[in-house]
MDTraj code that builds the backbone (N, CA, C; nanometers):
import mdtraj as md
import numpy as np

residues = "UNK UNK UNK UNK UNK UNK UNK UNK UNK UNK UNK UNK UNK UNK UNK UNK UNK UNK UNK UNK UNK UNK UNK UNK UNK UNK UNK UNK UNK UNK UNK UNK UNK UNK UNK UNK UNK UNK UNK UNK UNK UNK UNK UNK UNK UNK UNK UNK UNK UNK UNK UNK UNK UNK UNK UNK UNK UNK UNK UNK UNK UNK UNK UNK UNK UNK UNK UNK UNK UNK UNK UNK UNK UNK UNK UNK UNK UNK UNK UNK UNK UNK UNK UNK UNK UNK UNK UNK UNK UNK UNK UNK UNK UNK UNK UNK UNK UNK UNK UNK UNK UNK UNK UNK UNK UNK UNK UNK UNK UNK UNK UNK UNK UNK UNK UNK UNK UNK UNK UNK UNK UNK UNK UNK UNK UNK UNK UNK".split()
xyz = np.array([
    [2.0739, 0.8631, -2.0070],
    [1.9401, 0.8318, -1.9601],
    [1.8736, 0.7379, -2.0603],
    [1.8057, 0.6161, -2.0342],
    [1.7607, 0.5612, -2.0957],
    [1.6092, 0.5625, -2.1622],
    [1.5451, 0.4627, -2.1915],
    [1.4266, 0.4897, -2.2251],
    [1.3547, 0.5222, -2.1099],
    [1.2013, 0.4993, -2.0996],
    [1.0932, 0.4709, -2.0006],
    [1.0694, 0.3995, -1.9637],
    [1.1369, 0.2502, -2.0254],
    [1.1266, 0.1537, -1.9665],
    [1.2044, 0.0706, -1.8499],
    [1.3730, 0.1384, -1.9494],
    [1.4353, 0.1403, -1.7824],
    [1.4680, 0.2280, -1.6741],
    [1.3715, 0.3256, -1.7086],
    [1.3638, 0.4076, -1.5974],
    [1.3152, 0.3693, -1.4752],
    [1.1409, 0.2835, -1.5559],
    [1.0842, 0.1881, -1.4564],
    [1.1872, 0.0807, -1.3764],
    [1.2115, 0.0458, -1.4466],
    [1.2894, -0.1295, -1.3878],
    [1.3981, -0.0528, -1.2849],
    [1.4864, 0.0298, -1.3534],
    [1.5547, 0.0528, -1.2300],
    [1.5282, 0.1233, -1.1379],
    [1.3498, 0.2081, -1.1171],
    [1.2836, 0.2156, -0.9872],
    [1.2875, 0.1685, -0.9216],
    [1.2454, -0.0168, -0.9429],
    [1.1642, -0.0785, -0.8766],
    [1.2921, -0.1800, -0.8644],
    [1.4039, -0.1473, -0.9019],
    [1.5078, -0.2283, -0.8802],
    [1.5655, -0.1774, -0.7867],
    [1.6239, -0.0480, -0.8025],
    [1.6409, 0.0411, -0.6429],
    [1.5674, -0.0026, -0.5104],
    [1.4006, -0.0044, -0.5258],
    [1.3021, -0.0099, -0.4834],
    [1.2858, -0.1566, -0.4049],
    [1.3734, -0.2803, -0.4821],
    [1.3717, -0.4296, -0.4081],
    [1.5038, -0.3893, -0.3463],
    [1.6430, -0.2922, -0.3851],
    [1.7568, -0.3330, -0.3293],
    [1.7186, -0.2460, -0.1573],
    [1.6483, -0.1789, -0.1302],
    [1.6249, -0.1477, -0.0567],
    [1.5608, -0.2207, 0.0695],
    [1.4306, -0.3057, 0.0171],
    [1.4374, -0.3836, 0.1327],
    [1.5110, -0.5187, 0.1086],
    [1.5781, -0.5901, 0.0253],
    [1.6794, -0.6449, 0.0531],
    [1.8226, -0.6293, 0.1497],
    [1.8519, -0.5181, 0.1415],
    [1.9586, -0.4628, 0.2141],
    [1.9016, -0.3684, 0.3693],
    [1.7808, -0.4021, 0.3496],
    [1.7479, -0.3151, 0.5050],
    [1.7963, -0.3988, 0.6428],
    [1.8541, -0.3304, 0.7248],
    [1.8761, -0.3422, 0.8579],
    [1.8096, -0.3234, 1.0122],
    [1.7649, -0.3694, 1.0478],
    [1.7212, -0.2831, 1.1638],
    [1.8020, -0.3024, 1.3178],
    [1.7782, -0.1549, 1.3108],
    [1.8886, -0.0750, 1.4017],
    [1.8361, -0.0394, 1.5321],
    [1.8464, -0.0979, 1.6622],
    [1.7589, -0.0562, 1.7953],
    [1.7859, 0.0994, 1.8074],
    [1.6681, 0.1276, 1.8388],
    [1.6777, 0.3229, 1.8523],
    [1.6595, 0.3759, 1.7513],
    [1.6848, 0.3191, 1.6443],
    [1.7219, 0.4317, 1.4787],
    [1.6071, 0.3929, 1.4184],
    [1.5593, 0.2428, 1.3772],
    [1.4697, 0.2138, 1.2943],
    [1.3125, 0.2806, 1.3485],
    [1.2558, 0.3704, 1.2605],
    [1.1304, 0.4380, 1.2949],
    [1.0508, 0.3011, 1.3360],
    [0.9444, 0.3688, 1.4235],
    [0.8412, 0.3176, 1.4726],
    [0.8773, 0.1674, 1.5762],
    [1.0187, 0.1455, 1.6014],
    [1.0776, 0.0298, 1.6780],
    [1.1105, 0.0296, 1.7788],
    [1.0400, 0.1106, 1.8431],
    [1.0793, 0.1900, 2.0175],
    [0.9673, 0.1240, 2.0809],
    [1.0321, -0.0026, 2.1924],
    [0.9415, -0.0599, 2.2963],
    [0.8747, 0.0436, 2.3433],
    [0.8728, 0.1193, 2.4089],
    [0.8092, 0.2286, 2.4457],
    [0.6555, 0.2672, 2.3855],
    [0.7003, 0.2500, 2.2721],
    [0.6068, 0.2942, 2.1723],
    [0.5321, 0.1844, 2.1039],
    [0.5050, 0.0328, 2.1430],
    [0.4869, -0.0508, 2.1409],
    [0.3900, -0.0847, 2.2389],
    [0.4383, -0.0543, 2.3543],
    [0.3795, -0.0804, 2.5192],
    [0.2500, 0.0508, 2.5609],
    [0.3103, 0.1624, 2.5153],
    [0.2196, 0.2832, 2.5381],
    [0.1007, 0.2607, 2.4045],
    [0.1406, 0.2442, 2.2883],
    [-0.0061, 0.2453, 2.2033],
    [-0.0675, 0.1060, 2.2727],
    [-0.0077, 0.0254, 2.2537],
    [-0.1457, -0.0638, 2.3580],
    [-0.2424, -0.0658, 2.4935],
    [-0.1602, 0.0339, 2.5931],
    [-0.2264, 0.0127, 2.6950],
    [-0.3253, 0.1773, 2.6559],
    [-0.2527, 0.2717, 2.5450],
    [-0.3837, 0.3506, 2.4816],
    [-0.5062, 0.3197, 2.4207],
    [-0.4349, 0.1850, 2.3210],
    [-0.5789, 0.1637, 2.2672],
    [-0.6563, 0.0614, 2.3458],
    [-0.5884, -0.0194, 2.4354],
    [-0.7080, -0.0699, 2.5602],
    [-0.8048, 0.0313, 2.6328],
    [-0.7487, 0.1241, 2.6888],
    [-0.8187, 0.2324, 2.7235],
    [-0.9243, 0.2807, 2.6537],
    [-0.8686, 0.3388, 2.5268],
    [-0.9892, 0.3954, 2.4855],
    [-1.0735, 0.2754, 2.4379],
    [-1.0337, 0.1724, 2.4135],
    [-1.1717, 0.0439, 2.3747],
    [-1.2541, 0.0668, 2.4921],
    [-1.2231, 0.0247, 2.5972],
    [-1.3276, 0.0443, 2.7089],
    [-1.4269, 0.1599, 2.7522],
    [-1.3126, 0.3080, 2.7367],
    [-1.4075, 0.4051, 2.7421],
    [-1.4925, 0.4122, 2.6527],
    [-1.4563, 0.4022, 2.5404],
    [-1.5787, 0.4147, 2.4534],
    [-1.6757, 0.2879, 2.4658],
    [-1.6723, 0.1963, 2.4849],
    [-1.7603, 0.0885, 2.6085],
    [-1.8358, 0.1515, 2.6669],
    [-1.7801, 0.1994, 2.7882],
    [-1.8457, 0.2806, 2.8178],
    [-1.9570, 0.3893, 2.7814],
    [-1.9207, 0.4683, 2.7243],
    [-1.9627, 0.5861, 2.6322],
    [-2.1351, 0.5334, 2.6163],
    [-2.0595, 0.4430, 2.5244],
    [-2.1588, 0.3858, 2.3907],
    [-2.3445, 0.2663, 2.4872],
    [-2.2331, 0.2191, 2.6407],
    [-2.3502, 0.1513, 2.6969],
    [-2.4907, 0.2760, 2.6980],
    [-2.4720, 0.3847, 2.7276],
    [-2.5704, 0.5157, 2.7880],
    [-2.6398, 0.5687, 2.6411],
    [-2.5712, 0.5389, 2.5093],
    [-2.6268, 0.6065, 2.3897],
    [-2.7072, 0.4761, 2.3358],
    [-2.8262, 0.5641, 2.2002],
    [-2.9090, 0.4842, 2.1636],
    [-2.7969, 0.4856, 1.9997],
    [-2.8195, 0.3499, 1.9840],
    [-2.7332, 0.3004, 1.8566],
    [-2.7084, 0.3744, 1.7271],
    [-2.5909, 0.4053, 1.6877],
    [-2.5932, 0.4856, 1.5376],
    [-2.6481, 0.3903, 1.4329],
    [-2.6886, 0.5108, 1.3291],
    [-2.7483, 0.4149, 1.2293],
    [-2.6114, 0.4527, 1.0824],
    [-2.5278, 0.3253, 1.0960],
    [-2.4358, 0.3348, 1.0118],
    [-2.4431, 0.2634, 0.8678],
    [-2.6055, 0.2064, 0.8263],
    [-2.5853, 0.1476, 0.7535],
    [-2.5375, 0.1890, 0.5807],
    [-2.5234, 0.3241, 0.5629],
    [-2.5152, 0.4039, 0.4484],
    [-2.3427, 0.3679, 0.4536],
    [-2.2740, 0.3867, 0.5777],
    [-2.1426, 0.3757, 0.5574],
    [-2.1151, 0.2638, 0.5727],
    [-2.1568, 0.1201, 0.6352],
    [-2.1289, -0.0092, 0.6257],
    [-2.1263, -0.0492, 0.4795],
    [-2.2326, 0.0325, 0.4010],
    [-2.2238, -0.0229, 0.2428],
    [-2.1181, 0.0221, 0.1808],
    [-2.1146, 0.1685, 0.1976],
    [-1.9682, 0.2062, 0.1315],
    [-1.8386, 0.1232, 0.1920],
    [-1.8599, 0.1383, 0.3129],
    [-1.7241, 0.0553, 0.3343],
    [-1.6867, -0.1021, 0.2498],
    [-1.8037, -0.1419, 0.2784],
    [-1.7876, -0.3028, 0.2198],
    [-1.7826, -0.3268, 0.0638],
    [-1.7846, -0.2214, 0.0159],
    [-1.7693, -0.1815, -0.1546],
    [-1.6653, -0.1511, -0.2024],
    [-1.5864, -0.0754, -0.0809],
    [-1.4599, -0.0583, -0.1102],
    [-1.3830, -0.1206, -0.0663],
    [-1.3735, -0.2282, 0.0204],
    [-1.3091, -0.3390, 0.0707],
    [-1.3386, -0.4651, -0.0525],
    [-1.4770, -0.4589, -0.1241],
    [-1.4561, -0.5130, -0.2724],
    [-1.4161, -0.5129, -0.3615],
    [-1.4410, -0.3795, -0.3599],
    [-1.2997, -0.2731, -0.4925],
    [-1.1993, -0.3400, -0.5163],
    [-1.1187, -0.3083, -0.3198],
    [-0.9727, -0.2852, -0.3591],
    [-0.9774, -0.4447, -0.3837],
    [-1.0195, -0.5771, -0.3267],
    [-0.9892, -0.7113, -0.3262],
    [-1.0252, -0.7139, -0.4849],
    [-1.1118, -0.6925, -0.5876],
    [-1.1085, -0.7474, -0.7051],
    [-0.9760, -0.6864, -0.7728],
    [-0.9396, -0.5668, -0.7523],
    [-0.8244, -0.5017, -0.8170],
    [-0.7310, -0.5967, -0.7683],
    [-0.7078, -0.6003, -0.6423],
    [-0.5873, -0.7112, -0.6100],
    [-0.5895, -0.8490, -0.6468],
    [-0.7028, -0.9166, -0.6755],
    [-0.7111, -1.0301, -0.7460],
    [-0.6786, -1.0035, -0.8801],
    [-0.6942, -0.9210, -0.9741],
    [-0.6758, -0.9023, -1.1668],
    [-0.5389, -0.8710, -1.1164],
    [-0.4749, -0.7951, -1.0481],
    [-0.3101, -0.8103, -1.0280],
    [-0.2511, -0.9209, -1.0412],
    [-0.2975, -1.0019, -0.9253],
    [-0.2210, -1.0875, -0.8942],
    [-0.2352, -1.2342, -1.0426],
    [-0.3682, -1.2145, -1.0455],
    [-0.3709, -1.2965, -1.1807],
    [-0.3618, -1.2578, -1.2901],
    [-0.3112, -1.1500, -1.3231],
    [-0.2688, -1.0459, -1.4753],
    [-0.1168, -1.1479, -1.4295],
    [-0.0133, -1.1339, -1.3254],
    [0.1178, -1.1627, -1.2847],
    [0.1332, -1.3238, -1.2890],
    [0.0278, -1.3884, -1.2537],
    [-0.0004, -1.5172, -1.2564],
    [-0.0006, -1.5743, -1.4238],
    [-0.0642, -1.5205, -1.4714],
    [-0.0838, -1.5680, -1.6159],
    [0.0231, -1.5066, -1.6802],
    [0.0716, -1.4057, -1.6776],
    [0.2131, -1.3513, -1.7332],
    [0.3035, -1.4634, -1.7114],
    [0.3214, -1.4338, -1.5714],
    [0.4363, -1.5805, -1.6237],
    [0.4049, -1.7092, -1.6101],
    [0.2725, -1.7718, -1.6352],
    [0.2960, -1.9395, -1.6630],
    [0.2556, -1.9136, -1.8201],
    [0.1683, -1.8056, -1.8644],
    [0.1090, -1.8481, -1.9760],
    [0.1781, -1.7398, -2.1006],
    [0.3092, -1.7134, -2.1386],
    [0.3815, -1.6050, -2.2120],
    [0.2993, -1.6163, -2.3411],
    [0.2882, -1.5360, -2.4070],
    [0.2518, -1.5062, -2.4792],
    [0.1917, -1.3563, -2.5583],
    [0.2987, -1.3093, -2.6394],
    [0.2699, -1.1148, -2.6739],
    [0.1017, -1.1231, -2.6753],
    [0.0434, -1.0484, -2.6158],
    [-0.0106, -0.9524, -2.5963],
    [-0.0601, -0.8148, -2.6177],
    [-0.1363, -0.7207, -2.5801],
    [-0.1589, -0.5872, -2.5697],
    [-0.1887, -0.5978, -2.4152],
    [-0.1457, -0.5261, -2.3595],
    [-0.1734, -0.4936, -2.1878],
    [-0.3158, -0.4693, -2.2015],
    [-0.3995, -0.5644, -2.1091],
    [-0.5688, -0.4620, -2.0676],
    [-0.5297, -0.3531, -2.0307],
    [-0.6984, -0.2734, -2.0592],
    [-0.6850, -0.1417, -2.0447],
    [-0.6304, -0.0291, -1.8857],
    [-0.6385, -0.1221, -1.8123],
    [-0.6385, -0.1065, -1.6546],
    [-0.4675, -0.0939, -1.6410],
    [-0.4096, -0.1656, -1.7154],
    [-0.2864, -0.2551, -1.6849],
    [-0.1988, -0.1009, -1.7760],
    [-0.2857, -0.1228, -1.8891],
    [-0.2117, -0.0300, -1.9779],
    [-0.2334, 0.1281, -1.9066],
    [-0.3556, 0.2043, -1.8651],
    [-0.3362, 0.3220, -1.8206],
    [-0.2517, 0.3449, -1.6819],
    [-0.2357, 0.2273, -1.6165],
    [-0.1516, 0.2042, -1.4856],
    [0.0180, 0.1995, -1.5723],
    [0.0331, 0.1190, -1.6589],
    [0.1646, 0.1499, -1.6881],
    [0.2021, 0.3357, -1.7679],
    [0.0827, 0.3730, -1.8498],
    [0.1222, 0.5144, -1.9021],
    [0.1622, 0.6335, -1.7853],
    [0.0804, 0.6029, -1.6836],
    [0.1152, 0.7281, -1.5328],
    [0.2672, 0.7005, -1.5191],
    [0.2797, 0.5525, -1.4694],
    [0.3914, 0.5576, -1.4053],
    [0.5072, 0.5807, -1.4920],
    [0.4791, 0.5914, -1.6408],
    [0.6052, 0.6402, -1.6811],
    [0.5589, 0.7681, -1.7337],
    [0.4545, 0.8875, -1.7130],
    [0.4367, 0.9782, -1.7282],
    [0.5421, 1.0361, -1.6038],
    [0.4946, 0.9849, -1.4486],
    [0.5421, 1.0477, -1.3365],
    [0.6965, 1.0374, -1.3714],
    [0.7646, 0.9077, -1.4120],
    [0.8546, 0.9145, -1.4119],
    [0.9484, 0.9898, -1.5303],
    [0.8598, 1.0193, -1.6199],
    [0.9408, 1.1359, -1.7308],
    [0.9443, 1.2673, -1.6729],
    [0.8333, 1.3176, -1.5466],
    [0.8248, 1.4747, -1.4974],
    [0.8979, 1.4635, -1.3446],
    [0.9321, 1.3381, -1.3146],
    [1.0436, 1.3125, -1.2060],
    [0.9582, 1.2959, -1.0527],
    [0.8650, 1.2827, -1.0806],
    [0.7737, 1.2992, -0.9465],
    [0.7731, 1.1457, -0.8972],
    [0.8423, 1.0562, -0.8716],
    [0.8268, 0.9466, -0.8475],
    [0.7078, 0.9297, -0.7276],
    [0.6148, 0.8055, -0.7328],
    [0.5412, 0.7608, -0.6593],
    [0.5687, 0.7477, -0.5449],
    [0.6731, 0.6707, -0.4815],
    [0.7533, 0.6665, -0.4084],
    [0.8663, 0.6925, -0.3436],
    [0.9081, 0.8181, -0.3424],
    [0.9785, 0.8520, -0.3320],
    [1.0506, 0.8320, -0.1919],
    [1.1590, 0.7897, -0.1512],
    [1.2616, 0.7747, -0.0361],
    [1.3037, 0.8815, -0.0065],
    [1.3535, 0.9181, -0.0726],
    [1.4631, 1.0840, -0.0599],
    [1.5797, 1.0236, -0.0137],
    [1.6697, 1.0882, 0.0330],
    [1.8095, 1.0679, 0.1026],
    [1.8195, 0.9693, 0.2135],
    [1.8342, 0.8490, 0.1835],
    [1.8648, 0.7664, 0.2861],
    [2.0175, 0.7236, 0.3085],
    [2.0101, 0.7350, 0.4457],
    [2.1263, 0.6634, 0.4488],
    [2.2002, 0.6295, 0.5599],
])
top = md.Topology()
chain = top.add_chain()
for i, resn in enumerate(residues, 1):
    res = top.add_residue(resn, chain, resSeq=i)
    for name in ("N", "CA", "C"):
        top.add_atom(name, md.element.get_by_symbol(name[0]), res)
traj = md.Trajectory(xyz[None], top)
């Protein structure tokens, strides 16, 4: 067993050979059943309209407490995904040692906490 570090790498190396090598299989691959394609749509047409319906006869909710939360957390997650993508961006055009920010650094201590107590994030289980 190696360190923590390639414990990580060969997670996330497992983790690319997987959808590199994925197949899809008519019948087998979850969620790939025409059936199930054709029926959630003509469900969620339905209920769009009924609740159309519904909603013509009621006097308007007042959602603005949750429009804010929502749109705060649709900010959240987009600034987190922007310092990702440009923490990864500047990693590799601009090399240079470092100390990981603090975000970067308590995100790397979990994942090799989880992965020293075996609880992987992601876990697959038995595929095959």
């Amino acid at each position: 067993m190696g360190t923590v570090d390639e414990q990580l790498l060969d997670y996330w190396s497992s983790a690319s050979q997987y959808v590199t090598d994925f197949r899809f299989k008519a019948n087998v691959t979850p969620l790939a059943f025409w059936e199930l394609a054709i029926g959630s749509s003509i469900l969620y047409l339905v209920t769009i309209y009924l609740l159309r319906k519904y909603m013509e006869t009621r006097e308007k909710y007042e959602i603005r407490v949750f429009a804010m939360l929502h749109n705060f957390n649709m900010f959240a997650i987009s600034v987190f995904c922007w310092l990702g993508l440009t923490y990864g961006f500047l990693k590799a055009f601009y090399v240079r040692p470092r100390p990981l920010p603090p975000f970067f650094l308590a995100l790397y201590l979990i994942l090799r906490m989880l992965i020293r107590t075996g609880g992987h994030p992601y876990s697959r289980g038995d595929v095959s």
